[in-house]
N, CA, C and O atoms as a MOPAC input file, in Angstrom:
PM7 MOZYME 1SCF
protein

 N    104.86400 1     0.38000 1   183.67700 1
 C    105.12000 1     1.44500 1   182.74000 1
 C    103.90100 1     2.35900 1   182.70700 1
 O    102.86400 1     1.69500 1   182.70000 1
 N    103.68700 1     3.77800 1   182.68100 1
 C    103.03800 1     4.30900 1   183.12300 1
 C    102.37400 1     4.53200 1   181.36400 1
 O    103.02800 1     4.40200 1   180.32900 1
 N    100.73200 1     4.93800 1   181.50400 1
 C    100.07200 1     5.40100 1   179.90300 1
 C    101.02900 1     6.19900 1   179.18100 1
 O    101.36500 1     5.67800 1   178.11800 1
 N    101.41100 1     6.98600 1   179.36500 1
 C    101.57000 1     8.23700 1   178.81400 1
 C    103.38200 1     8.21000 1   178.72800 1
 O    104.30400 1     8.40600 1   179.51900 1
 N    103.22700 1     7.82200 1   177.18100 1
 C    105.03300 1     8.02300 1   176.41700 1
 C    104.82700 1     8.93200 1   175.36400 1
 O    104.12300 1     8.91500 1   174.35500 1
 N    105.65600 1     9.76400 1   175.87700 1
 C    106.43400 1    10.64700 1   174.77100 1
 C    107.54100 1    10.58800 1   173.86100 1
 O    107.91600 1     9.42800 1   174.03000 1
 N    108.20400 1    11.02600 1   173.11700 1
 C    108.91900 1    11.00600 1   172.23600 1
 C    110.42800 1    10.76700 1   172.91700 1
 O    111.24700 1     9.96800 1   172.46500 1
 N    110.64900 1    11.65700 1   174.15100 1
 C    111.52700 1    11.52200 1   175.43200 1
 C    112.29400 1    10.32200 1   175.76900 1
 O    113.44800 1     9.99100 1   176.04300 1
 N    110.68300 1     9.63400 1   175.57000 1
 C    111.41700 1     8.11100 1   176.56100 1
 C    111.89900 1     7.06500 1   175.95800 1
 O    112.39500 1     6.13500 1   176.59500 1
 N    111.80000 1     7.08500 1   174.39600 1
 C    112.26800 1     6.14300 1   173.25900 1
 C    112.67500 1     6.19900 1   172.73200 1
 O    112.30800 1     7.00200 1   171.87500 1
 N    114.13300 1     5.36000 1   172.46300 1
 C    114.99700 1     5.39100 1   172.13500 1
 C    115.51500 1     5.74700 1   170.52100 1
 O    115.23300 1     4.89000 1   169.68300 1
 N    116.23000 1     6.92500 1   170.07300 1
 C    115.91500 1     8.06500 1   169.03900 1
 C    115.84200 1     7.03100 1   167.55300 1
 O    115.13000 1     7.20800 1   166.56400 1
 N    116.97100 1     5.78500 1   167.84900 1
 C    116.84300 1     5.21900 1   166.33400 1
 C    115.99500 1     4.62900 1   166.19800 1
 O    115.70900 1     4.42800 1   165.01800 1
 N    115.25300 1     4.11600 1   167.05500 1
 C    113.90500 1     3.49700 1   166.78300 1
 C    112.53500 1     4.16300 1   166.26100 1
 O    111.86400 1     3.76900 1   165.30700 1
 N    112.26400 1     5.30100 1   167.13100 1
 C    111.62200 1     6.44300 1   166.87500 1
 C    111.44500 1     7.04300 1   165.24200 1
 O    110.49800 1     7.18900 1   164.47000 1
 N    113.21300 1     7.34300 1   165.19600 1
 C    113.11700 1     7.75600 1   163.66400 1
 C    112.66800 1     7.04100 1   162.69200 1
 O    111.95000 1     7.43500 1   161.77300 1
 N    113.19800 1     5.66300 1   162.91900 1
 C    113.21800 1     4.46300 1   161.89800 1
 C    111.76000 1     4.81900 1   161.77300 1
 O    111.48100 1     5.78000 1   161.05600 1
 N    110.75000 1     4.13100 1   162.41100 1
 C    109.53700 1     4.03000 1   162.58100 1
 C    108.65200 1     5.38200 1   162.48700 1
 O    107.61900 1     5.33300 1   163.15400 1
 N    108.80100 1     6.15600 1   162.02400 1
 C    108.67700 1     7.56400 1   162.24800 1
 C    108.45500 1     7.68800 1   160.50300 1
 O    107.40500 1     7.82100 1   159.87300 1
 N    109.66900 1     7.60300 1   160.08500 1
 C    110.53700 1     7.71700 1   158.39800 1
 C    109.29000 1     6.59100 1   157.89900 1
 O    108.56500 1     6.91100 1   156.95700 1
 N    109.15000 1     5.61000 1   158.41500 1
 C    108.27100 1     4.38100 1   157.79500 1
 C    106.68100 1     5.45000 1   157.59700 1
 O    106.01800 1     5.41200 1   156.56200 1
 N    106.37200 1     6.19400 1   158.61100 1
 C    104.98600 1     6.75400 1   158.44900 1
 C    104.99000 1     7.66100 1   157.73600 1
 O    103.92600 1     7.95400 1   157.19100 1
 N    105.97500 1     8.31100 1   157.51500 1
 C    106.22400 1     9.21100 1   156.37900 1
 C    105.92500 1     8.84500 1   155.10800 1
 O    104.87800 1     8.96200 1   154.47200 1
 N    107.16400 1     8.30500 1   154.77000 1
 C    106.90700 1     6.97800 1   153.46200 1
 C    105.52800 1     6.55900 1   153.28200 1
 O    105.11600 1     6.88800 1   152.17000 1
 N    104.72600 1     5.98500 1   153.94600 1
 C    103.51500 1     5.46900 1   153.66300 1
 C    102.64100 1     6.98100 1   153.86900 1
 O    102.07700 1     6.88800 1   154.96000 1
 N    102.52700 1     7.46100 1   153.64200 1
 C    101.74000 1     9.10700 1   154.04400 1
 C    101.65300 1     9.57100 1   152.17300 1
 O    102.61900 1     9.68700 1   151.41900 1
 N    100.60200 1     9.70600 1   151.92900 1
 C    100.56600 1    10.00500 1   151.12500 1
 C    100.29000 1    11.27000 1   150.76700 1
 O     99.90800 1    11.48200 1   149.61600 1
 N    100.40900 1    12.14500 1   151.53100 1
 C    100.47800 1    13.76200 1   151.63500 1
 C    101.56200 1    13.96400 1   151.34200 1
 O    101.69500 1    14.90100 1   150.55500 1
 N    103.08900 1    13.10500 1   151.86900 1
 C    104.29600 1    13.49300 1   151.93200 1
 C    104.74700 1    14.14600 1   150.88300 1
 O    104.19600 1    13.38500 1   150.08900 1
 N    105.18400 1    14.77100 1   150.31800 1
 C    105.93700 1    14.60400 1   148.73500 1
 C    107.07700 1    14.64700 1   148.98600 1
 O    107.41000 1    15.31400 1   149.96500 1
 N    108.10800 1    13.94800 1   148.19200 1
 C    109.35900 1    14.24700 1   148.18200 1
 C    109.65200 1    14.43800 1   147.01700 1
 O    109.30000 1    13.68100 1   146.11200 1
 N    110.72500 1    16.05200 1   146.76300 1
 C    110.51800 1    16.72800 1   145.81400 1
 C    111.67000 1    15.33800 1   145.00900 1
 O    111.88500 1    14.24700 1   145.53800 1
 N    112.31900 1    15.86500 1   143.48500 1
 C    112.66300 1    14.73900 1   142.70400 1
 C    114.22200 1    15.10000 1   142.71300 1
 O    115.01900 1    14.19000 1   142.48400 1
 N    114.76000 1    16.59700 1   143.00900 1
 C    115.90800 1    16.46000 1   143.43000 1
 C    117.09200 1    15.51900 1   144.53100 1
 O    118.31900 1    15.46500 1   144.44500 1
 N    116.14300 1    14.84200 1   145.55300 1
 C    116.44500 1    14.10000 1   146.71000 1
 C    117.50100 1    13.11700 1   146.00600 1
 O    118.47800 1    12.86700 1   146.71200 1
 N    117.47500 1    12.45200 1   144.60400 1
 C    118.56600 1    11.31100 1   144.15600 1
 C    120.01600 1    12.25600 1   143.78300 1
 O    121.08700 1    11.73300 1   144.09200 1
 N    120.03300 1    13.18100 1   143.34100 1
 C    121.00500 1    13.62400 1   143.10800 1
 C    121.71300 1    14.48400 1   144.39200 1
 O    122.92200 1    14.27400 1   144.48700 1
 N    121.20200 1    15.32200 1   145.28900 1
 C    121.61100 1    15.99700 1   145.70600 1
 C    122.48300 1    15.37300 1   146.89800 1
 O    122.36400 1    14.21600 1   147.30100 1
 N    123.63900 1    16.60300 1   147.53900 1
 C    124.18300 1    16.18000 1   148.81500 1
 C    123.70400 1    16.72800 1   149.83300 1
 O    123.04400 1    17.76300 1   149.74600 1
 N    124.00600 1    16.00700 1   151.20100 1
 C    123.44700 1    16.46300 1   152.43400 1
 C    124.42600 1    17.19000 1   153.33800 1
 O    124.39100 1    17.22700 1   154.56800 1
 N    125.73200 1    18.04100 1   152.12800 1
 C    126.19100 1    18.86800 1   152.90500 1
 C    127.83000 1    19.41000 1   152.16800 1
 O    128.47100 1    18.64900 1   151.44400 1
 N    128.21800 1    20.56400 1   152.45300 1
 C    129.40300 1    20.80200 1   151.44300 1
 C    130.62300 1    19.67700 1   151.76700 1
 O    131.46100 1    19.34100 1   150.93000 1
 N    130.55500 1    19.15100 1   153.18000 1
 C    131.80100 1    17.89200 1   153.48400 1
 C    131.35200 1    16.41000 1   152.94800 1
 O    132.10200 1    15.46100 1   153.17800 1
 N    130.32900 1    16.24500 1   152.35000 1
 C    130.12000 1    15.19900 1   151.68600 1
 C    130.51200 1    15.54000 1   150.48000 1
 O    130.90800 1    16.61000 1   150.01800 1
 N    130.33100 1    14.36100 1   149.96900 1
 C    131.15100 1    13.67600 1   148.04300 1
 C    130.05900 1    13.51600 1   147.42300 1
 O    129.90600 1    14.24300 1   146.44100 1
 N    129.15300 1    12.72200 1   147.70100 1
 C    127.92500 1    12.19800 1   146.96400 1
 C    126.95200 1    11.88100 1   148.00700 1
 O    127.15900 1    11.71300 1   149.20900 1
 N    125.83300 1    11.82700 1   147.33700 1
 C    124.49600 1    11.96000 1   147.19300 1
 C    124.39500 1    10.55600 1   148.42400 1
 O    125.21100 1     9.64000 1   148.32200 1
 N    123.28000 1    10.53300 1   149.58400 1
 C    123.23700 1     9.20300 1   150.24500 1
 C    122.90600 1     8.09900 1   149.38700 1
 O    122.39100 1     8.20600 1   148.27500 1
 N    123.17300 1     7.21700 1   149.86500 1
 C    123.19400 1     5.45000 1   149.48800 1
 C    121.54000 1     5.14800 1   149.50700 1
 O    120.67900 1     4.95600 1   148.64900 1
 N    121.58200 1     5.21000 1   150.82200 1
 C    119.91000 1     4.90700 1   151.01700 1
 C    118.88400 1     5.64600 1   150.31900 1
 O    118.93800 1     6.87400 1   150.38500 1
 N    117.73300 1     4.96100 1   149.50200 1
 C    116.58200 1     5.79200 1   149.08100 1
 C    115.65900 1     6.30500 1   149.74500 1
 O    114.65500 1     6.79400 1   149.22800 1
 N    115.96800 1     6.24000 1   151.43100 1
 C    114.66400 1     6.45000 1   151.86000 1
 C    115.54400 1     7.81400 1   152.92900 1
 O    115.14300 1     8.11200 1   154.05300 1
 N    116.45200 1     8.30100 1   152.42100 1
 C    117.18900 1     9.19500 1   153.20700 1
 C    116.47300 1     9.92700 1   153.48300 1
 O    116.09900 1     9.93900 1   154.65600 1
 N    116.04600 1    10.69400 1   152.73300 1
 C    114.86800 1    11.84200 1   152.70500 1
 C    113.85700 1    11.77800 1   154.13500 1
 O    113.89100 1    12.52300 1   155.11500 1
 N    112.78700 1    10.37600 1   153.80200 1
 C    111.82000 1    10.62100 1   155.02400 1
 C    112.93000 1    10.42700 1   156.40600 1
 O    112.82900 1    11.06000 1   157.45700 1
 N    113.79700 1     9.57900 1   156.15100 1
 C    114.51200 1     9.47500 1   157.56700 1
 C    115.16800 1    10.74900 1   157.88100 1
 O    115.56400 1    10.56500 1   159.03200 1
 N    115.50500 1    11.90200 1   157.54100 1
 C    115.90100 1    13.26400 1   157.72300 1
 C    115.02800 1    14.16700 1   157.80000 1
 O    115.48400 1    15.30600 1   157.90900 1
 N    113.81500 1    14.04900 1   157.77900 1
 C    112.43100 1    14.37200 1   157.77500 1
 C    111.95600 1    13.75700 1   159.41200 1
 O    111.70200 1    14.57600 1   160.29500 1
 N    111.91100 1    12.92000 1   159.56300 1
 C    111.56700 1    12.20700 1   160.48600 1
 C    112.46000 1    12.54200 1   162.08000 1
 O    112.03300 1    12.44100 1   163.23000 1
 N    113.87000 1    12.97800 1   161.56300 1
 C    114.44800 1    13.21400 1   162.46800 1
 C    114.47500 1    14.58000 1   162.56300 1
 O    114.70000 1    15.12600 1   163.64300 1
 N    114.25700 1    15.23700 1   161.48100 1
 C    113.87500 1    16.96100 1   162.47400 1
 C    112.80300 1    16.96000 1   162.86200 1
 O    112.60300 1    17.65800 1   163.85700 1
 N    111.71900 1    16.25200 1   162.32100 1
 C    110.25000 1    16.44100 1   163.21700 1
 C    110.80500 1    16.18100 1   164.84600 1
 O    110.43700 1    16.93800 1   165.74400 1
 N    111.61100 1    15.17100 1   165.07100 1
 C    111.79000 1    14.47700 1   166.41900 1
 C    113.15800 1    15.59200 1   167.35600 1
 O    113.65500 1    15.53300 1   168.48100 1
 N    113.30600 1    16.34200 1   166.39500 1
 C    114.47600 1    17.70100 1   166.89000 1
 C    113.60600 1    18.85200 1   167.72100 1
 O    113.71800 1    19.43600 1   168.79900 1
 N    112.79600 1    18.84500 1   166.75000 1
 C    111.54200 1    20.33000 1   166.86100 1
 C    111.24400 1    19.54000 1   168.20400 1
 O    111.66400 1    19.78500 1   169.33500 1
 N    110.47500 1    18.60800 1   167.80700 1
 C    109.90800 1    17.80000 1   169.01800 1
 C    110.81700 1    18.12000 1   170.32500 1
 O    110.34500 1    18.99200 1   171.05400 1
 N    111.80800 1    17.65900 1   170.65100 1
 C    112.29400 1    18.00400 1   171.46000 1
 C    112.98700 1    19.40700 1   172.25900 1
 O    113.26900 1    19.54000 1   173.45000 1
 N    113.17100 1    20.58600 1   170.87700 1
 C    113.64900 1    21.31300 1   171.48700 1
 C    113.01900 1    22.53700 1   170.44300 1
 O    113.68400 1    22.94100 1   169.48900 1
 N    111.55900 1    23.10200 1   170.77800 1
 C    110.83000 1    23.86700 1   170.47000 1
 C    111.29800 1    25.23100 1   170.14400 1
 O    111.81700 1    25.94100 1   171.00500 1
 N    111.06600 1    25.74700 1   168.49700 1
 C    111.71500 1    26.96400 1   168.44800 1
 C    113.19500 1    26.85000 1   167.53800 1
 O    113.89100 1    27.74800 1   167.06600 1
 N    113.39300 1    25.02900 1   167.50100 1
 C    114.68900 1    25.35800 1   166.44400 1
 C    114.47700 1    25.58300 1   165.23000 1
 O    113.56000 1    24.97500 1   164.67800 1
 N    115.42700 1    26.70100 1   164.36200 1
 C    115.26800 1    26.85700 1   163.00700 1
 C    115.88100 1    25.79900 1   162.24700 1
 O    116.27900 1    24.67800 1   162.56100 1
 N    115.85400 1    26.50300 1   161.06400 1
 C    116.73200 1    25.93800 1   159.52500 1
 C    118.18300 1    26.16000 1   160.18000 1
 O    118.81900 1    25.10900 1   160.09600 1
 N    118.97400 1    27.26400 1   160.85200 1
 C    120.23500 1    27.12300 1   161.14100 1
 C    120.38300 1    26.67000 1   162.16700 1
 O    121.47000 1    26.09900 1   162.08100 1
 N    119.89700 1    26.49100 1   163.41000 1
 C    120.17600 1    25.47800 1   164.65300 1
 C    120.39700 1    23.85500 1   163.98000 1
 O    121.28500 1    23.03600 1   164.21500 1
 N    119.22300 1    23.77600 1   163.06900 1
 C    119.67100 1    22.01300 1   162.46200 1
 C    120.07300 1    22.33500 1   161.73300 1
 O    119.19900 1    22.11400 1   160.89500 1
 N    121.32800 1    23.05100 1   160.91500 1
 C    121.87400 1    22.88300 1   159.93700 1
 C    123.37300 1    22.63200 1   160.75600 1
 O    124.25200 1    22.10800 1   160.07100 1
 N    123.66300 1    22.92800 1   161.98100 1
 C    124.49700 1    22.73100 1   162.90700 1
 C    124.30100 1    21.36600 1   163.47100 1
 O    125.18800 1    20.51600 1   163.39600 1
 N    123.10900 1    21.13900 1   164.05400 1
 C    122.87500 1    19.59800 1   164.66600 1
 C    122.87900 1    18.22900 1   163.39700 1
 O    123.13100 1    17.06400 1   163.70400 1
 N    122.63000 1    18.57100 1   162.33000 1
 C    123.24800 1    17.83200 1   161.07500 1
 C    124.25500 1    17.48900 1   160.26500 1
 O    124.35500 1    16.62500 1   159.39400 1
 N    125.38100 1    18.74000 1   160.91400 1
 C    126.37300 1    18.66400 1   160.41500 1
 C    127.20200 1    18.12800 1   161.02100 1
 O    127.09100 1    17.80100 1   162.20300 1
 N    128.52400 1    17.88000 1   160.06100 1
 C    129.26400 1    17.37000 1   160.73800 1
 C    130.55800 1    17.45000 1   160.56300 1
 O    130.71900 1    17.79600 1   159.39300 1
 N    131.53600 1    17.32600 1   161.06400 1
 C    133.13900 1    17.38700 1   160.39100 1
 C    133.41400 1    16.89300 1   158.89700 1
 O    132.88200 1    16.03800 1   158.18900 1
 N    134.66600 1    17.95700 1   158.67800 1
 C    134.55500 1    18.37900 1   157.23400 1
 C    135.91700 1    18.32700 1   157.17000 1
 O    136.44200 1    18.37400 1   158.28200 1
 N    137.05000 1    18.20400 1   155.77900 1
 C    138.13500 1    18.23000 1   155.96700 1
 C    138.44200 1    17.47900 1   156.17700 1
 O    139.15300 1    18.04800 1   157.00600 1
 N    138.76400 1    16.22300 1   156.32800 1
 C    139.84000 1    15.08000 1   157.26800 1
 C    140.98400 1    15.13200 1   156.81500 1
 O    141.20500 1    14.11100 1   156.16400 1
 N    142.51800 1    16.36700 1   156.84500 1
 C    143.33000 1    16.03000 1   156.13100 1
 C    144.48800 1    16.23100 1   157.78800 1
 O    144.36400 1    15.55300 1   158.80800 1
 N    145.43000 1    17.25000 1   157.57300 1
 C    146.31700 1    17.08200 1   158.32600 1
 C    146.30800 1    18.01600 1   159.47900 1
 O    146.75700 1    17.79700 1   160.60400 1
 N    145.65900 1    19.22000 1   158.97900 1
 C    145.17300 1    20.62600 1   159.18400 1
 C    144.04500 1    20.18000 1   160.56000 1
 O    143.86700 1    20.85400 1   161.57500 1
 N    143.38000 1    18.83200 1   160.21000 1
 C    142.19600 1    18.79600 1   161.36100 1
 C    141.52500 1    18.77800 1   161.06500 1
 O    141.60800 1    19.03000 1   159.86300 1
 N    140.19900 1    18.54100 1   161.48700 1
 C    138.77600 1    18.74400 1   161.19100 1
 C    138.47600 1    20.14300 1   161.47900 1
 O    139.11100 1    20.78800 1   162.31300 1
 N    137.53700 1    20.60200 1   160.80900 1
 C    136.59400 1    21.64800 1   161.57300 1
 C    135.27900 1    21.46700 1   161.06300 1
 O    135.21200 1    20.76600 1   160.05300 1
 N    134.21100 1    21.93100 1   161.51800 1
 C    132.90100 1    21.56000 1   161.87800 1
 C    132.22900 1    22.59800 1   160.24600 1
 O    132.42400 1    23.79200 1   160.01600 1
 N    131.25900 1    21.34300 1   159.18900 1
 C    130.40000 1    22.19400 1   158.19700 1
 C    129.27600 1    21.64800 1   158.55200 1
 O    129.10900 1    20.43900 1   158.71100 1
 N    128.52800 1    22.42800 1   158.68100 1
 C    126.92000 1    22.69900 1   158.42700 1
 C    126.34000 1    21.81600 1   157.22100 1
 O    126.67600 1    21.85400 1   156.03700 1
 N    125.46000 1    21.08100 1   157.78900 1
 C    124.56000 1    20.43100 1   156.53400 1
 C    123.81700 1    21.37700 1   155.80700 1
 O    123.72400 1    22.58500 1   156.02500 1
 N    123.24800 1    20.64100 1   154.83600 1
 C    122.47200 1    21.80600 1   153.97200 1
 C    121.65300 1    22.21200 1   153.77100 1
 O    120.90300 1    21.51300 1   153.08900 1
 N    121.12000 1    23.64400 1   154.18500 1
 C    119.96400 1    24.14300 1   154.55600 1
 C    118.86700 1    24.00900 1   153.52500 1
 O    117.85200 1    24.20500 1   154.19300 1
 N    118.55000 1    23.82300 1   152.47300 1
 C    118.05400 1    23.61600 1   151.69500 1
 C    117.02600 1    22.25500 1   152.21000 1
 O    115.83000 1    22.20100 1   152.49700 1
 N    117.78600 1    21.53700 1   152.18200 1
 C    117.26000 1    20.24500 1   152.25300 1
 C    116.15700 1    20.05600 1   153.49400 1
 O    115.21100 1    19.26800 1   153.51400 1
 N    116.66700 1    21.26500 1   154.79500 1
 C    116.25300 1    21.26200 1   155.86600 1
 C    115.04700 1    22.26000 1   155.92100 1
 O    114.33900 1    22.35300 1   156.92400 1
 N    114.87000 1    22.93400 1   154.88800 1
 C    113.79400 1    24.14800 1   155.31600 1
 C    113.05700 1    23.65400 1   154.21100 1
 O    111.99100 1    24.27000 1   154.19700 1
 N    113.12000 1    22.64200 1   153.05300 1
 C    112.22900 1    21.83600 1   152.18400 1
 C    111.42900 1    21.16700 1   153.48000 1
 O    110.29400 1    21.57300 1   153.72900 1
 N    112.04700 1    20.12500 1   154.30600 1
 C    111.42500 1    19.29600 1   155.16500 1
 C    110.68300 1    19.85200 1   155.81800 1
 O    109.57700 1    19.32200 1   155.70700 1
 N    110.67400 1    20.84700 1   156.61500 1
 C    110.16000 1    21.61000 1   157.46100 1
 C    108.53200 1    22.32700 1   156.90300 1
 O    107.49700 1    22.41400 1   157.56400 1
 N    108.78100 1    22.75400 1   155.51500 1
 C    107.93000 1    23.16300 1   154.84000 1
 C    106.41000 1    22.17800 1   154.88400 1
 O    105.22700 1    22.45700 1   155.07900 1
 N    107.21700 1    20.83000 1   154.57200 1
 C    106.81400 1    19.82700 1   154.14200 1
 C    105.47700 1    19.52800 1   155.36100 1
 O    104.26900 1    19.29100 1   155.33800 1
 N    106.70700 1    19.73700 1   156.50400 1
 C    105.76900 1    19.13600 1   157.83800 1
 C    104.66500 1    20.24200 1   158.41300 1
 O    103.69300 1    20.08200 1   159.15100 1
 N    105.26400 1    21.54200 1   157.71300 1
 C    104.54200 1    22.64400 1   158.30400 1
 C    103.18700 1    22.12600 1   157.24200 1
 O    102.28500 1    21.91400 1   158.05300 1
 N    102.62200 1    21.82300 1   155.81100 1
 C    102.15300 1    21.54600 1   155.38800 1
 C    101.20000 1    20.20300 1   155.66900 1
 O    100.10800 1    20.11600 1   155.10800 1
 N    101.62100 1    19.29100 1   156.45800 1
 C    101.36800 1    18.20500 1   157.28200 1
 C    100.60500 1    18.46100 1   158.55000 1
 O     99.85600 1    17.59000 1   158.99300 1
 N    100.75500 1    19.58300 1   159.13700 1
 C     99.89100 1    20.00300 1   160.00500 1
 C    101.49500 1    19.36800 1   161.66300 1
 O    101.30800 1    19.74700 1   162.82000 1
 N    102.19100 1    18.88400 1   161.46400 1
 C    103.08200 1    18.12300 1   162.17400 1
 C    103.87200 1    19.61600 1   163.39000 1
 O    103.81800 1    19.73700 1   164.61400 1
 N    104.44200 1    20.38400 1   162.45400 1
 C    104.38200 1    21.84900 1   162.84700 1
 C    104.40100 1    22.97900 1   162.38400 1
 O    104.27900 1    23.11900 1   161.16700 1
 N    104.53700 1    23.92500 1   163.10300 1
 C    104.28400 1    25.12000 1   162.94200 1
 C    105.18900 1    26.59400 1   163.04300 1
 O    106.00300 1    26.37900 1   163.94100 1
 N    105.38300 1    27.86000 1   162.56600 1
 C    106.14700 1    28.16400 1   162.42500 1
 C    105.96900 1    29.25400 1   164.29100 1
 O    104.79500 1    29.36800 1   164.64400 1
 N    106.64500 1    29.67400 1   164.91100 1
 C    106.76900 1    30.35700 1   165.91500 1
 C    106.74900 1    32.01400 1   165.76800 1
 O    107.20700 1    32.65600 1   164.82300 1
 N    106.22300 1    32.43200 1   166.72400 1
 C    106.09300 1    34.31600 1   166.70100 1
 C    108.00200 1    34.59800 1   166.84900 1
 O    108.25600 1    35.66800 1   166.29600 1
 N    108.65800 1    34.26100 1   167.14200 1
 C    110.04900 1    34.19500 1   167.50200 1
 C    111.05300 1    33.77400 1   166.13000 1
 O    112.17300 1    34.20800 1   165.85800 1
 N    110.34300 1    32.92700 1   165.50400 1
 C    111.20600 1    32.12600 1   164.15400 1
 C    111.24200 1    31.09000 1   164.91500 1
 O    110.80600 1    31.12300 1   166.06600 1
 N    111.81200 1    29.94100 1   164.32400 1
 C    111.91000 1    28.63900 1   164.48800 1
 C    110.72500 1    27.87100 1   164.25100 1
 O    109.77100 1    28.11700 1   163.51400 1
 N    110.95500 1    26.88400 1   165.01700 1
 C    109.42100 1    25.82700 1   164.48800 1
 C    108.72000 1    25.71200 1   165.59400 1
 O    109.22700 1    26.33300 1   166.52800 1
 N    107.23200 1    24.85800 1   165.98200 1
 C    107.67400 1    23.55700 1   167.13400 1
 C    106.45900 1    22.64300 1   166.61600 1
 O    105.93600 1    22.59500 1   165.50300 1
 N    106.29300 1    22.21100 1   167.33300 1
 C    105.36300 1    21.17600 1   166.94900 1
 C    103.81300 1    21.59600 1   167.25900 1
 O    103.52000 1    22.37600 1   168.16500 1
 N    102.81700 1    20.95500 1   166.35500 1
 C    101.47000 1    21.15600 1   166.51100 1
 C    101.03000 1    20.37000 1   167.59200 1
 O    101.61100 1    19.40100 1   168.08100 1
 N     99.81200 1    20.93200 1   167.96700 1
 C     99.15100 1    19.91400 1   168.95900 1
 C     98.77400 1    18.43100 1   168.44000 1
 O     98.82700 1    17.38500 1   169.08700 1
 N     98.31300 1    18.65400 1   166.87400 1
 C     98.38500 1    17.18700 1   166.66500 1
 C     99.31200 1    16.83300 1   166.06700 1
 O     99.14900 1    15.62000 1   165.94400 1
 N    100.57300 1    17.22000 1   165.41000 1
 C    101.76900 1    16.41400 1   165.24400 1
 C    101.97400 1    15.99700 1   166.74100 1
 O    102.45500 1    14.86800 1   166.83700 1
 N    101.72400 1    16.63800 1   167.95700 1
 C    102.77200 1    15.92300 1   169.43500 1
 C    101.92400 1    14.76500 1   169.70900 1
 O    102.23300 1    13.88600 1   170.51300 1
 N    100.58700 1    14.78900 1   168.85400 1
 C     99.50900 1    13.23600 1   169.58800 1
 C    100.05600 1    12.10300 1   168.72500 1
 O    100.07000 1    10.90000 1   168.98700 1
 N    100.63000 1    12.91300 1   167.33700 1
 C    100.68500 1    11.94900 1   166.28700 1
 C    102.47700 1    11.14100 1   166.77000 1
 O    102.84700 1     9.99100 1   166.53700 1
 N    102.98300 1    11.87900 1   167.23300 1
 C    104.14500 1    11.64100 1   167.23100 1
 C    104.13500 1    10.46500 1   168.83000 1
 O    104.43000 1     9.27600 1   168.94900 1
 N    103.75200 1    11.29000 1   169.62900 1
 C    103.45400 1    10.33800 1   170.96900 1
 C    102.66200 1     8.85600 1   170.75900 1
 O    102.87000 1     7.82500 1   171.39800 1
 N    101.84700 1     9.03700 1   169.84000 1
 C    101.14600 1     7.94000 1   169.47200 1
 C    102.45700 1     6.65700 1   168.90600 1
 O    102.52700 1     5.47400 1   169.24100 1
 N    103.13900 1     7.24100 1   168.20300 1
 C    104.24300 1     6.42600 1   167.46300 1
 C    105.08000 1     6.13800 1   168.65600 1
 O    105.62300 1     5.03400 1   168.66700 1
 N    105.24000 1     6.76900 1   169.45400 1
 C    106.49800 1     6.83300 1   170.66500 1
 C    105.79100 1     5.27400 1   171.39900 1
 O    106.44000 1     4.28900 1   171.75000 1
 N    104.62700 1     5.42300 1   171.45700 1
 C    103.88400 1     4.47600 1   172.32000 1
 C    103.91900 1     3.13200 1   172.11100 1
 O    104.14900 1     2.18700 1   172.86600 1
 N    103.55300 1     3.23900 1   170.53100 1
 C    103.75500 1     2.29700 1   169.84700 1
 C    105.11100 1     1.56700 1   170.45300 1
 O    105.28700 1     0.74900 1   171.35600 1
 N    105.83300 1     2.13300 1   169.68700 1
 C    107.51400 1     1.60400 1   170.50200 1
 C    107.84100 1     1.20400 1   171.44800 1
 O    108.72400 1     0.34800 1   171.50300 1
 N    107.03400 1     1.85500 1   172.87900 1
 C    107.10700 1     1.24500 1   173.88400 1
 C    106.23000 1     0.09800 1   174.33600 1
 O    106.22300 1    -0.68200 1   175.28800 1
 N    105.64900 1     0.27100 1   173.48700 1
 C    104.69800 1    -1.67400 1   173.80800 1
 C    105.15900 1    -2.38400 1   172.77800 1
 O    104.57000 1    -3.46100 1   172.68600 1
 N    106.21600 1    -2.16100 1   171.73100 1
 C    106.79000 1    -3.31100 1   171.12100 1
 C    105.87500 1    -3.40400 1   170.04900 1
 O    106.00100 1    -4.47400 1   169.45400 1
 N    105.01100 1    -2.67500 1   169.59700 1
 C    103.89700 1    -2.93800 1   168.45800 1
 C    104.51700 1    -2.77500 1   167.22900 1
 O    104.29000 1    -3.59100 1   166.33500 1
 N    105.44700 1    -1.61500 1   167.01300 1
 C    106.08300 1    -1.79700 1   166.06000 1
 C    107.96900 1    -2.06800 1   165.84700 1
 O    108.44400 1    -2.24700 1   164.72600 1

């Protein structure tokens, strides 16, 4: 296995999981106090189950940006969403909720993780990609 893993080569639920965990323990993070009540999109009912939804949706747009440099608040409000409707009519495709997504972003831009682009969108800092590769690495030697 060669030094040098990136975010690329490991496998995304692991990544996030472990990702969401460094968040959580980060004590820069904040997560604002709306996160228990709110939904993660107009085709949802209620609010997620899990308490740690937040850094894990956090964790996974850092690992979005990461991969595809330059996405905004509406590119992941598309890659978050998801079918809406389930009645007879069909599905058709709603957008998660931007709110929730340009809080996170804020969050990470504040984190130093990334940064905002001359173009719009995001991508990642030079040291969010060490910080993030560092975690990727981790994963691939089984450390965490």
């Amino acid at each position: 296995m060669s030094s040098c893993v990136t975010v690329r080569d490991v496998d995304a639920a692991k990544f996030v999981a472990a990702y969401a965990e460094v968040l959580k323990n980060n004590d820069k993070f904040i997560v604002p106090k709306w996160v228990e009540v709110v939904k993660t999109g107009v085709h949802k009912e209620l609010a997620p189950y899990d308490p740690d939804w937040y850094f894990i949706r956090a964790a996974a747009i850092a690992r979005a940006v990461y991969l595809k440099p330059g996405s905004g608040v509406g590119s992941l409000k598309v890659k978050f969403g998801s079918s809406g409707r389930k009645s007879s009519k069909g599905d058709h495709h709603r957008n998660a909720a931007g709110g929730i997504i340009r809080n996170c972003l804020m969050t990470l831009d504040e984190l130093k993780i990334t940064e905002p682009t001359a173009n719009g969108g995001r991508k990642i800092t030079r040291v969010g990609q060490q910080a993030l590769d560092l975690i990727a690495g981790q994963i691939a030697r089984n450390e965490l």
